[in-house]
C-alpha positions as CSV (number, residue, x, y, z in Angstrom):
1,X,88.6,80.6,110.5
2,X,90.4,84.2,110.5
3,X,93.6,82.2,109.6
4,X,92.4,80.4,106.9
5,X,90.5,83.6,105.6
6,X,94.2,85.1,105.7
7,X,95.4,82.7,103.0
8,X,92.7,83.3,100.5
9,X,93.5,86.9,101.2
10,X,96.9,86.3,100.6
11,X,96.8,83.9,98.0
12,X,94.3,86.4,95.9
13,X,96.9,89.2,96.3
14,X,99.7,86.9,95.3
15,X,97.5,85.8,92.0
16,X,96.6,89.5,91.4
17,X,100.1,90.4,91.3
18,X,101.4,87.8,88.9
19,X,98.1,87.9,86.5
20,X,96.1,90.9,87.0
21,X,92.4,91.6,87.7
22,X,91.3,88.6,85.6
23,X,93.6,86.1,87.7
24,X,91.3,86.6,91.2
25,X,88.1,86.8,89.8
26,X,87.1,83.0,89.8
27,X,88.0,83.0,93.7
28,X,85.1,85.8,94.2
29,X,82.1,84.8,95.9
30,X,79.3,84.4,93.0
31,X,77.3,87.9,94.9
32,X,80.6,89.6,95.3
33,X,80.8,93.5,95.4
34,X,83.7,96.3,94.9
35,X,83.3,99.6,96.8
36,X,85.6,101.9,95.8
37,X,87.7,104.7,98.5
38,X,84.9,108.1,98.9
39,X,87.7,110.1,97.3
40,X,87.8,108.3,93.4
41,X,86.4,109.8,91.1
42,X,83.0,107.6,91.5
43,X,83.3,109.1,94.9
44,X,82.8,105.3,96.2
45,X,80.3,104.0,94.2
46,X,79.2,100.1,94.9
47,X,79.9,97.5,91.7
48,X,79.0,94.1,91.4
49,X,80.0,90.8,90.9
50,X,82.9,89.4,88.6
51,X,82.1,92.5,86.0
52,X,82.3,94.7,88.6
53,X,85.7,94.4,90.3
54,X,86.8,94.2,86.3
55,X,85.0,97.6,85.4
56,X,86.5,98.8,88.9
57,X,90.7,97.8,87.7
58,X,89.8,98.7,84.9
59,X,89.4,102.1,85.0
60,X,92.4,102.3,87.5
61,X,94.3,100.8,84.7
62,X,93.6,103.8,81.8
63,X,96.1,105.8,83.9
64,X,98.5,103.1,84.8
65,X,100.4,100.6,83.4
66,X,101.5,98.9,86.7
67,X,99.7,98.3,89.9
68,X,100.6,96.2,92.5
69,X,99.3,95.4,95.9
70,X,101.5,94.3,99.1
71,X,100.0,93.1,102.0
72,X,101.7,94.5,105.2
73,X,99.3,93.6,108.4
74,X,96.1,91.4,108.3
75,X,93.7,92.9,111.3
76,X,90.7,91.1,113.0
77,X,87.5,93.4,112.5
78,X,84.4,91.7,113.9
79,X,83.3,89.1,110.5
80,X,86.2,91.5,108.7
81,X,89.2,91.3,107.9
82,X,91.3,94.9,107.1
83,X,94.8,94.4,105.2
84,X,96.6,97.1,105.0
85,X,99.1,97.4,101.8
86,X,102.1,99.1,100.2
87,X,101.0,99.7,97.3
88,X,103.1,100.6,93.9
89,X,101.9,101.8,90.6
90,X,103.7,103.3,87.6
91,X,102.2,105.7,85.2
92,X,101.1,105.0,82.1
93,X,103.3,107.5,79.6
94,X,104.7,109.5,82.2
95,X,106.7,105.9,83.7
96,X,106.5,107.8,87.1
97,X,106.6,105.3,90.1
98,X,103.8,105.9,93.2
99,X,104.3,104.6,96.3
100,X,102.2,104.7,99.1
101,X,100.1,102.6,101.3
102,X,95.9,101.7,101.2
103,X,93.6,99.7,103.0
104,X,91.2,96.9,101.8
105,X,88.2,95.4,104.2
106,X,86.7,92.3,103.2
107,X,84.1,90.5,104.1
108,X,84.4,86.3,103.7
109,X,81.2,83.7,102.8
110,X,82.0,80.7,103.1
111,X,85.6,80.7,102.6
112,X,85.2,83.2,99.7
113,X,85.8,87.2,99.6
114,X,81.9,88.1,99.3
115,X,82.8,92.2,99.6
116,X,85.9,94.2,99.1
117,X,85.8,97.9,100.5
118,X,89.0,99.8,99.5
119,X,89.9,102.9,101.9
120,X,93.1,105.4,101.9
121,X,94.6,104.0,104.7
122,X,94.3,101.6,108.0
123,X,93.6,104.3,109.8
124,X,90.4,105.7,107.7
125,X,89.4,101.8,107.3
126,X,89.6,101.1,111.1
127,X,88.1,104.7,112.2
128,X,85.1,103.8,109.4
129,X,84.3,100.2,111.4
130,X,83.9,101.9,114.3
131,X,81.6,104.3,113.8
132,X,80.1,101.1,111.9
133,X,79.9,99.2,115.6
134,X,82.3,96.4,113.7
135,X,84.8,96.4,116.1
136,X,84.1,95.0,119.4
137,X,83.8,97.3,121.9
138,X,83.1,100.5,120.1
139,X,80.3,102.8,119.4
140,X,77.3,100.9,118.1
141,X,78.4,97.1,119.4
142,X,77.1,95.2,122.0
């Protein structure tokens, strides 16, 4: 199942890439939520559904005119997966390249991404799900 889960991940990032926020959207789980890192400027607040993942891009979008997402490392987490990714962006008016690397956790239903939580790295998402109990053998598990 993980493996499978993989290649929707990757296939979603691969469709992102080439067509934006509208080209993932059908592939979304009908109850799908978008939480964004604590440090945006909605300091991490939960949207929802199709709508919501568009509100969530965007907004990112108003400051840039590129984004794209890389998927480096696809980690096991309990019923989650965590992808870390080098991610580039490039102004909008300025033209100034970013660089830098995030973290994405999803959660899969059925074959579908069901919830997408984004943090500022692996190591924030990984610290997060285990003082969550998601990883086995950590605080909170049993």
């Amino acid at each position: 199942m993980f493996q499978e889960d993989v290649e929707t991940l990757r296939g979603a990032y691969e469709a992102f890439n080439e067509g934006g926020v509208d080209a993932i959207v059908e592939r979304l789980a009908p109850e799908f939520q978008v939480r964004d890192r604590e440090s945006s400027p909605d300091r991490g607040e939960t949207r929802y559904g199709k709508e919501g993942i568009k509100q969530l891009f965007d907004s990112y979008m108003e400051a840039f005119d590129a984004l794209r997402l890389e998927p480096e490392e696809f980690i096991p987490a309990g019923d989650q997966i965590v992808v870390s990714l080098y991610q580039l962006i490039r102004g909008k008016g300025s033209g100034a390249r970013v660089v830098g690397r995030i973290a994405h956790v999803w959660t899969m239903r059925d074959g579908a991404p069901s919830q997408l939580r984004i943090f500022a790295d692996k190591d924030r998402a990984l610290e997060t799900l285990r003082a969550e109990g998601q990883l086995p053998g950590q605080a909170g598990s049993t």
